[in-house]
KETORVO-623284 format. One record per residue (C-alpha): residue number from 1; residue in three letters; x, y, z. Coordinates in steps of 0.2 Angstrom, whole numbers. Layout:
# KETORVO-623284
[node NUM 'ALA' [X Y Z]]
...
This chain:
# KETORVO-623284
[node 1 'UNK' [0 0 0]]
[node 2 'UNK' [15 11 4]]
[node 3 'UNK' [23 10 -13]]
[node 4 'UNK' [5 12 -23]]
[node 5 'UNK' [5 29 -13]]
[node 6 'UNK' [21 35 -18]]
[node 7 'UNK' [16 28 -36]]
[node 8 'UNK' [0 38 -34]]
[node 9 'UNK' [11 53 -27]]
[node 10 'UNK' [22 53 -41]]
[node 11 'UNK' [9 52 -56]]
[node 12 'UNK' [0 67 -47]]
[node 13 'UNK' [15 78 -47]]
[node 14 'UNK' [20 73 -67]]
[node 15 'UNK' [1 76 -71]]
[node 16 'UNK' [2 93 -62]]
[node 17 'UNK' [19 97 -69]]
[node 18 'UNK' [13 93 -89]]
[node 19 'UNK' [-2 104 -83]]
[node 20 'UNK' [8 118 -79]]
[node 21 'UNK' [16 115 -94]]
[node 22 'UNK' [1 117 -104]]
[node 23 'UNK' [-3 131 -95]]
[node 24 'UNK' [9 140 -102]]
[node 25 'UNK' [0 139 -120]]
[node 26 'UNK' [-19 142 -120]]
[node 27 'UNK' [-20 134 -138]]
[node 28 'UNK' [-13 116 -131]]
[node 29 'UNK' [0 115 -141]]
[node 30 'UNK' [14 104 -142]]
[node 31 'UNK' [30 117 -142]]
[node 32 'UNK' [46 116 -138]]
[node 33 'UNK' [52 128 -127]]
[node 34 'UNK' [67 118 -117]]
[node 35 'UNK' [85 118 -125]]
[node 36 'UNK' [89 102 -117]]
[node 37 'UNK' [73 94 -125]]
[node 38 'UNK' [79 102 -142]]
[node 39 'UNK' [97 95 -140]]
[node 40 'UNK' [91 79 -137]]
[node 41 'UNK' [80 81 -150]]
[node 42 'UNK' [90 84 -165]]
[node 43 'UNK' [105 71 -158]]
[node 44 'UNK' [91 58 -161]]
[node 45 'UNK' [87 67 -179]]
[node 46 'UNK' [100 79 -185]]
[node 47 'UNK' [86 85 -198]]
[node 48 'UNK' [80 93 -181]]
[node 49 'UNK' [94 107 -180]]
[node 50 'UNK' [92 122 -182]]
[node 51 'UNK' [108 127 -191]]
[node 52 'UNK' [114 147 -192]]
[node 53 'UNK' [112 151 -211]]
[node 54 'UNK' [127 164 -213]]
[node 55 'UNK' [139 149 -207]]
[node 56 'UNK' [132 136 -218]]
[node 57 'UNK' [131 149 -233]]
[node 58 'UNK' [143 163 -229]]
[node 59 'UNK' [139 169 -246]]
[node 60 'UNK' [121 176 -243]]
[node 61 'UNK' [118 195 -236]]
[node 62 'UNK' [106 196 -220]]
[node 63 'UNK' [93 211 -217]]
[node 64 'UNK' [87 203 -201]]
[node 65 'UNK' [71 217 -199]]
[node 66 'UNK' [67 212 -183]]
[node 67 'UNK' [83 214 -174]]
[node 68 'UNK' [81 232 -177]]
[node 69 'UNK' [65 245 -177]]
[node 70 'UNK' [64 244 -196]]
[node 71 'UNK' [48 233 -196]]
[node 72 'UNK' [31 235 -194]]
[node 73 'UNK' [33 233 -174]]
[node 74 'UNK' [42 249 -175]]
[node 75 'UNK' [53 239 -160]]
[node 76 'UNK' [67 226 -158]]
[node 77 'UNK' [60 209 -158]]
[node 78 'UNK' [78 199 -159]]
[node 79 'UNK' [91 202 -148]]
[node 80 'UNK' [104 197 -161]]
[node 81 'UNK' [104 198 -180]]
[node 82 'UNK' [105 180 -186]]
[node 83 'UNK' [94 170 -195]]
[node 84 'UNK' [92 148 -190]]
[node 85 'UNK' [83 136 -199]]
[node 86 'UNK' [83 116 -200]]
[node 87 'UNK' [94 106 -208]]
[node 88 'UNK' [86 103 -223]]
[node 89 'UNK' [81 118 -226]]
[node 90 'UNK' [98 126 -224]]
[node 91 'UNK' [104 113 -237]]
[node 92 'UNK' [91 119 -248]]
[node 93 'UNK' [95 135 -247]]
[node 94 'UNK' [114 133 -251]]
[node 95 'UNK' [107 126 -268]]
[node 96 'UNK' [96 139 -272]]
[node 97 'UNK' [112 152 -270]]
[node 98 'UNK' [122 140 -280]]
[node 99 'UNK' [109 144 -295]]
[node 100 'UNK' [106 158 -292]]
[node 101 'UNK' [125 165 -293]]
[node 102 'UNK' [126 155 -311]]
[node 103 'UNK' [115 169 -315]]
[node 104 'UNK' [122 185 -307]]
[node 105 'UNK' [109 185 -290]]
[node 106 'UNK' [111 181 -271]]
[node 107 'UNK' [100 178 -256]]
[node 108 'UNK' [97 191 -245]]
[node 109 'UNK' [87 186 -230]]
[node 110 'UNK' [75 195 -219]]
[node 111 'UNK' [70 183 -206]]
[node 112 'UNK' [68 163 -205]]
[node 113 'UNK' [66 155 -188]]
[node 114 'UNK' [55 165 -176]]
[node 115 'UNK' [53 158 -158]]
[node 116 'UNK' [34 156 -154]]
[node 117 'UNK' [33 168 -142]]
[node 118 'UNK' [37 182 -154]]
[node 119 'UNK' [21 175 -166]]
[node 120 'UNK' [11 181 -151]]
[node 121 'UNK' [19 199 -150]]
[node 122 'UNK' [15 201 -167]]
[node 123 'UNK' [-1 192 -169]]
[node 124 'UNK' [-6 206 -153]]
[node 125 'UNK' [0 222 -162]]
[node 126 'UNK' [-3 217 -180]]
[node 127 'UNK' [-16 229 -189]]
[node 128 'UNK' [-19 217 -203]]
[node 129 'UNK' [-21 201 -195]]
[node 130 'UNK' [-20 193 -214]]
[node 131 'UNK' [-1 195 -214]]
[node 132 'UNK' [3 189 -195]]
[node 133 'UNK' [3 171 -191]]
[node 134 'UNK' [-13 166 -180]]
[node 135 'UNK' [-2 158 -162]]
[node 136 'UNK' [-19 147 -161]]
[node 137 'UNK' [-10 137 -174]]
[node 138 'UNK' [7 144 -175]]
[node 139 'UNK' [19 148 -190]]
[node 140 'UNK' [31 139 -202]]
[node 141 'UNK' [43 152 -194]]
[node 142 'UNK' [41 143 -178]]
[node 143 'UNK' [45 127 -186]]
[node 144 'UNK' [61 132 -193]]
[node 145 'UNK' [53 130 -209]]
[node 146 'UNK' [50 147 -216]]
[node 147 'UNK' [59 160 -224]]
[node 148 'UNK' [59 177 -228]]
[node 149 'UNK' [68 184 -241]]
[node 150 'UNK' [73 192 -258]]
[node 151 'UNK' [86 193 -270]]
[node 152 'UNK' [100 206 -276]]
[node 153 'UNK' [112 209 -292]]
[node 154 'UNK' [128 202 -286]]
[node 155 'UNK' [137 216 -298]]
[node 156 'UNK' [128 232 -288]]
[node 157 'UNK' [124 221 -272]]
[node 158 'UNK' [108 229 -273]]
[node 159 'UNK' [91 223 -271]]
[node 160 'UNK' [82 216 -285]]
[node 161 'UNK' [67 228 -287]]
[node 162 'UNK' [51 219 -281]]
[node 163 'UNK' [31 224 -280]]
[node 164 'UNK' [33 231 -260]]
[node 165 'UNK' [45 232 -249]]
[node 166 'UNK' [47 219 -235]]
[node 167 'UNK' [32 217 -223]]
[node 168 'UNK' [20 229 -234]]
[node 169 'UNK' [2 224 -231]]
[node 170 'UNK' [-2 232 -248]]
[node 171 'UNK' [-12 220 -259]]
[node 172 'UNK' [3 223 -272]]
[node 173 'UNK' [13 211 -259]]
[node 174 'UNK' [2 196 -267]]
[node 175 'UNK' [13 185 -278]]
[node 176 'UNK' [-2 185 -293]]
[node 177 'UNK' [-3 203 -290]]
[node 178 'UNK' [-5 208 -308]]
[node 179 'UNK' [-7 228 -309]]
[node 180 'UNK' [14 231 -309]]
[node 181 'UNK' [27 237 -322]]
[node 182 'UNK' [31 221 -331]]
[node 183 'UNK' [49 220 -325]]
[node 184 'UNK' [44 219 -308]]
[node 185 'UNK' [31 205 -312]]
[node 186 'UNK' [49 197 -320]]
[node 187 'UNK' [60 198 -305]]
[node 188 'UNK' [45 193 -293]]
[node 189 'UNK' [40 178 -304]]
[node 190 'UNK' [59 174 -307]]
[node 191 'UNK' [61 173 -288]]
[node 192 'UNK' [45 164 -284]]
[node 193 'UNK' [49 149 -298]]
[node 194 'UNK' [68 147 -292]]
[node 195 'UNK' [62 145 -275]]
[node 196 'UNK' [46 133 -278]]
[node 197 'UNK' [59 122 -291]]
[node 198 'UNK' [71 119 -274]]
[node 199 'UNK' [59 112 -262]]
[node 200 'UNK' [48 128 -256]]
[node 201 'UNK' [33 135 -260]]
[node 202 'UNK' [27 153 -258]]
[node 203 'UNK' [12 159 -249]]
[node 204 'UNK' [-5 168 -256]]
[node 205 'UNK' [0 185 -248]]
[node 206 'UNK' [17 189 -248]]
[node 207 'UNK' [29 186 -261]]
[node 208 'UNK' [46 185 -252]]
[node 209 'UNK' [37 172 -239]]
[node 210 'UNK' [42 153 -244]]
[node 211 'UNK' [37 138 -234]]
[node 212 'UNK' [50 121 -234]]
[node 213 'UNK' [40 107 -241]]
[node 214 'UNK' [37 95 -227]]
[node 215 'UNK' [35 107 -215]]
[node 216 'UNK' [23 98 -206]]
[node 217 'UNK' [35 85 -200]]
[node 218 'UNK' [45 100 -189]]
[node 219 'UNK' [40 104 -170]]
[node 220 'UNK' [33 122 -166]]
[node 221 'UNK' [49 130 -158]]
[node 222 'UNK' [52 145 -143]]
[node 223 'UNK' [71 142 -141]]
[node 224 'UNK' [78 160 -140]]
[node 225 'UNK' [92 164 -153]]
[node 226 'UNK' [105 166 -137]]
[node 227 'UNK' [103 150 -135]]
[node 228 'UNK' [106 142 -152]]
């Protein structure tokens, strides 16, 4: 009877322990917020790591937005300017770079992976909750899965010009947005078909916003960059 009690004892405090947890995340869902879980994680399947993408491909220029006022927070979101994403993705990305140099472009990224709790900030400020990931279900940034950028001309090093500029909630931003000077309807299409031909695919609304195919198979993530 003594050791069913302390069995008893011991399942009460893991039920109220995973309730906590849960606690934490109003939407119930499963999100990894503990680096040791993430380490473990990712030794078990190193597809799992989320891998800093200037080291793996020194090559591509960052703008990370959000580690600066320049966004439409108007405030510092990241407390350093890097950008992660998984494994795969990263390796997807060093092709896409490879291509595009063959043709006189580079990456430049604005953001990739976005802890979880930052979806929350900006699903609370965002005027135009069409262009802000609802935290009821999370983003493809939280996955390490998504990724933000552009291009530019390797000979000026400067941005390819595109419909908007980065984060614009103008319906110009939508990749079949057909009211534009025909050159910019070349380099946004020329962007959108190298990408979706190396494994991503763009979303409805924003045309430097491209999702890893197989996304599904990543964990929502809340590691802070200090951390990775």
């Amino acid at each position: 009877m003594k050791n069913l009690n302390i069995l008893l004892f011991i399942i009460s405090i893991s039920l109220s322990a995973c309730a906590q947890k849960n606690a934490q995340n109003p939407y119930g869902l499963k999100i990894i917020n503990d680096y040791k879980v993430y380490k473990a994680d990712y030794k078990t399947n190193p597809n799992n790591e989320l891998i800093e993408i200037k080291k793996a491909i020194p090559s591509v220029v960052l703008d990370i937005r959000y580690a600066t006022k320049n966004n439409f927070m108007q405030q510092v979101m990241y407390n350093q300017a890097k950008a992660f994403a998984r494994k795969p993705v990263v390796e997807h990305l060093k092709k896409i770079q490879a291509v595009l140099k063959t043709k006189g472009y580079g990456l430049k990224i604005f953001d990739a992976y976005r802890p979880y709790a930052i979806t929350i900030a900006f699903w609370e400020k965002a005027s135009d909750k069409n262009f802000v990931a609802n935290p009821n279900k999370g983003s493809k940034h939280n996955r390490g899965c998504a990724i933000d950028l552009t291009i530019i001309d390797l000979k000026t090093g400067k941005d390819v010009p595109m419909p908007t500029p980065y984060d614009s909630f103008a319906p110009e931003a939508a990749p079949h947005f057909e009211k534009l000077p025909a050159a910019i309807i070349k380099n946004r299409d020329f962007l959108i078909a190298t990408m979706q031909a190396n494994g991503f695919k763009v979303i409805y609304n924003e045309w430097w916003h491209f999702d890893f195919n197989g996304w599904q198979d990543y964990d929502l993530m809340d590691i802070p960059f200090e951390k990775l």
